[in-house]
ZALUMPA-642550 format. One record per residue (C-alpha): x, y, z. Coordinates in steps of 0.001 Angstrom, whole numbers, plus 524288, in hexadecimal, padded with zeros to 5 digits. Each point is the difference from the previous one (the first is absolute). Layout:
<pts>
XYZ
...
</pts>
This chain:
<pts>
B3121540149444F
8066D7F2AF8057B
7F8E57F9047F4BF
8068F809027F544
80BF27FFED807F4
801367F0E87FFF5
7FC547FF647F0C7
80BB480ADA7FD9E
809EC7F6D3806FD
7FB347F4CC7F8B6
803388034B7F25E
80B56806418036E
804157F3F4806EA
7FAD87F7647F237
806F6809E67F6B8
80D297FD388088B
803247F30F807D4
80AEE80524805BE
7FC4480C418057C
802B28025380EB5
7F8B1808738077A
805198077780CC6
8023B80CCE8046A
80C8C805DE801B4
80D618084D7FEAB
801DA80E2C80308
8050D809227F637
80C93808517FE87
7FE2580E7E803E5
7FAB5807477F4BE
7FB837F5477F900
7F0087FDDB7F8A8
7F7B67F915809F5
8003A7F3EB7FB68
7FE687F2F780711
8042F7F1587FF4F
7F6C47F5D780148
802D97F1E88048B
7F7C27F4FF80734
7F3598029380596
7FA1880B717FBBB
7F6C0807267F7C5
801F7807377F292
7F4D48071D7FAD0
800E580B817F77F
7F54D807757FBB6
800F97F87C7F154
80B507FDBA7F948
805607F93D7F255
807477F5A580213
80BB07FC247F6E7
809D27F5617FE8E
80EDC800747F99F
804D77F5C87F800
80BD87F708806CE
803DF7F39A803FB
800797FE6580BDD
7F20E804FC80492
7F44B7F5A57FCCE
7F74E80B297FAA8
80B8B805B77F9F9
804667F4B17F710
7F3707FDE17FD4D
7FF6780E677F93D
80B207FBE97F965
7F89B7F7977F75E
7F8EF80B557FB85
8083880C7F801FE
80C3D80520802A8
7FBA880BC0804C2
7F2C97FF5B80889
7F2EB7F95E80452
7F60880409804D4
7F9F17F88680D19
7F4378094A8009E
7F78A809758062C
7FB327FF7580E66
7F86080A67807EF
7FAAA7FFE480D8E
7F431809AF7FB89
7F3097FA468001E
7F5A8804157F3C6
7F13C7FF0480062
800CB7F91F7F3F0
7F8277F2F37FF15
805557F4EA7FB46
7FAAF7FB477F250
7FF087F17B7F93D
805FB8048E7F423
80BAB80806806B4
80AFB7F4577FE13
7FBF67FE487F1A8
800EF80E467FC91
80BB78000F806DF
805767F4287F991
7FBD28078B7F43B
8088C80BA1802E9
80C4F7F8F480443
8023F7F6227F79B
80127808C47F47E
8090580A4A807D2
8081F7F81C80AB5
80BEC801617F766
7FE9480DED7FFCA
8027E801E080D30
808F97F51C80327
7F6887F9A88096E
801917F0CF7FD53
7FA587F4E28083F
80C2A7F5D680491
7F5A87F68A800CA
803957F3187F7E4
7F2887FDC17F9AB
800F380F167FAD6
80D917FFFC7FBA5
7FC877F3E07F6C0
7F28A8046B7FCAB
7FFE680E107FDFD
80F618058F8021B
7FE888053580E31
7F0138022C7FF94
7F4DD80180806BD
7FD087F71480C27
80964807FD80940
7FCD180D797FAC7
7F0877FC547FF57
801017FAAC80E95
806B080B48805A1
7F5AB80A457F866
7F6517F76F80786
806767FF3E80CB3
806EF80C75800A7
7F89D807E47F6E8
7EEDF7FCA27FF3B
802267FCB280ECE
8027B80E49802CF
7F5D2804FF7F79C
806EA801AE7F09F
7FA1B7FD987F587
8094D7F6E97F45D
801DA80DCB7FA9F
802F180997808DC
809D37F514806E7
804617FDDB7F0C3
8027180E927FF9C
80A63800A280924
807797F36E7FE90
80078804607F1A4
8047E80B4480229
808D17FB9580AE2
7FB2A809F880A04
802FE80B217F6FA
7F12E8059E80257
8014F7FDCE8106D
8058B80BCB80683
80A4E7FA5F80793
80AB67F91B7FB7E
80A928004E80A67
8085F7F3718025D
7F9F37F96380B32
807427F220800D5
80B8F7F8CC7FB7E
803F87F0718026C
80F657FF9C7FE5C
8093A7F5827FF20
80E9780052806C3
809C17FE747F60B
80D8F7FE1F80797
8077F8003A7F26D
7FC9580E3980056
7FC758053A80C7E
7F3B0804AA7FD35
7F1A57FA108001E
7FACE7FD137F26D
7F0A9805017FFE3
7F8D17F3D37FAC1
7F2068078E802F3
7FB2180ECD80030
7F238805048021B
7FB4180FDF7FD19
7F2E780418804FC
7FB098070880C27
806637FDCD80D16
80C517FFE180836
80B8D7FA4D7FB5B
804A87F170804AE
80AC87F83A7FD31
7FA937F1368003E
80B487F8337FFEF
804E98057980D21
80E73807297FA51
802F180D5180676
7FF8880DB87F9FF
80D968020B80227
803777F6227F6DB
8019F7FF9B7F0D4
7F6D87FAC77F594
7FF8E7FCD07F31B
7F6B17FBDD7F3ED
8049A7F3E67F8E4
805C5800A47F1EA
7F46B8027B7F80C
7FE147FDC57F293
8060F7F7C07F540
80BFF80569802FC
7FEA08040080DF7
8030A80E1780596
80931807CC8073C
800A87FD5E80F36
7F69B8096B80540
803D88037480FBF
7F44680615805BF
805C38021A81067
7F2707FA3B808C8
7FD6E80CF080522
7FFBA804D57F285
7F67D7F5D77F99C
7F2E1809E6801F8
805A580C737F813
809217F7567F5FC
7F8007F43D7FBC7
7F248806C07FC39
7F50C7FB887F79F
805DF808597F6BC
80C967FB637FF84
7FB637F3307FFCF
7F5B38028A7F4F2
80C73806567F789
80AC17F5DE80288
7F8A87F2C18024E
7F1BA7FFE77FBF7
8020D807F47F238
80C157F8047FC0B
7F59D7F42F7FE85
7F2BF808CF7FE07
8031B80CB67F853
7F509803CE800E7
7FEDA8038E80D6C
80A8780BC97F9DD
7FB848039C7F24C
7F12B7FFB680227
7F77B7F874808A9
7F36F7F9967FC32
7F654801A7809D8
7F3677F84F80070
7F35D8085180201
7F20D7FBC480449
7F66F802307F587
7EF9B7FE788035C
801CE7F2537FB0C
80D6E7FC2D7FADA
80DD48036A802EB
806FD809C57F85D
80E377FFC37FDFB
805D080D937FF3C
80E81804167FDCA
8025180C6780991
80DAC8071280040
807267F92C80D6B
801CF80E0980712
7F1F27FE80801BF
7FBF57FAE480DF0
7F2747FFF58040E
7FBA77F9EB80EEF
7F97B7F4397FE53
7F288801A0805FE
7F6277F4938046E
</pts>
């Protein structure tokens, strides 16, 4: 488990130079149980998605900007070991899968030699699939199924990170980062629950101020939500009518299912 554990920790630390890790602040009476990471410790969920908003100030976040003003993806990380063994051809069929699809899903590589070459594809998204996904036993499609699908098929969805920025202009923290998947709930960037955050202005125009109180974050700022406001004003079709891949005997199938439908991914 210390092995997985350190693996976690080091994408999360890749995806996010800045991220500080330590445990810390108690919450107001009443409030979700939510806690505030800083320097020097762990944060492992169970798996989680991992996305980044578009802004200038953030590294990560301006470099979205070059390719949405609404989301990116960062990926997919679990901490669940498969039986699955490892094949030759895995990276190729994955390359295969993403490099006709990436856009669908807002998942772009900031990597120089991708954005010239292919537009924000394939060495980071093939690398993490290897690292993050044959490593624990996927196969390039069932680790192609859910990042297309951007954990709609998983059966958990509940927020289980943010990285925020303190914006004194406004007196609130700006969330730069958010994660849904399986696990308990951490703020990474160290703020307190009792304070006030924000998403940045979003789209071409940007939005309304959105004031979500800290101890509020779990019940207000769902997958849901998030899904309506920020991932469909980009990708549509995450709320007219997802298209879900499915594993045939010997090819993948692309199917269009209504996007009520959730079925639990299974291994």
């Amino acid at each position: 488990m210390k092995a997985i554990s350190s693996r976690v920790m080091q994408l999360l630390v890749l995806l996010s130079t800045e991220v500080r890790l330590s445990w810390g602040s108690s919450l107001p009476s009443g409030s979700s149980k939510i806690t505030s990471v800083g320097k020097g410790s762990a944060f492992i969920p169970t798996y989680y998605f991992g996305f980044v908003l578009p802004g200038r100030f953030d590294y990560l976040g301006a470099k979205c900007n070059m390719f949405s003003r609404h989301f990116c993806l960062l990926g997919f990380l679990s901490d669940e070991l498969g039986s699955r063994k490892p094949t030759r051809e895995d990276g190729e069929l994955f390359y295969a899968l993403i490099s006709q699809t990436y856009m669908e899903m807002n998942w772009f590589s900031f990597k120089a030699q991708d954005r010239v070459n292919h537009y924000g594809c394939c060495t980071f998204q093939v690398n993490t699939y290897m690292e993050q996904g044959q490593s624990f036993g996927f196969s390039p499609v069932e680790y192609f199924e859910i990042v297309y699908n951007l954990g709609t098929t998983l059966p958990s969805r509940d927020l289980v990170y943010i990285k925020a920025r303190r914006d004194p202009s406004i007196c609130m923290n700006v969330i730069e980062q958010i994660g849904f998947g399986q696990g308990p709930f951490k703020i990474l960037s160290g703020q307190h629950a009792s304070e006030n955050y924000t998403l940045p202005p979003l789209g071409n125009d940007g939005e309304e101020v959105l004031v979500i109180p800290g101890y509020l974050l779990t019940h207000r700022l769902t997958f849901n939500w998030f899904r309506l406001n920020v991932i469909c004003k980009d990708q549509p079709r995450f709320c007219l009518m997802n298209t879900r891949w499915k594993r045939g005997s010997n090819s993948v199938k692309r199917i269009a299912i209504n996007s009520n439908f959730r079925k639990t991914f299974h291994k």
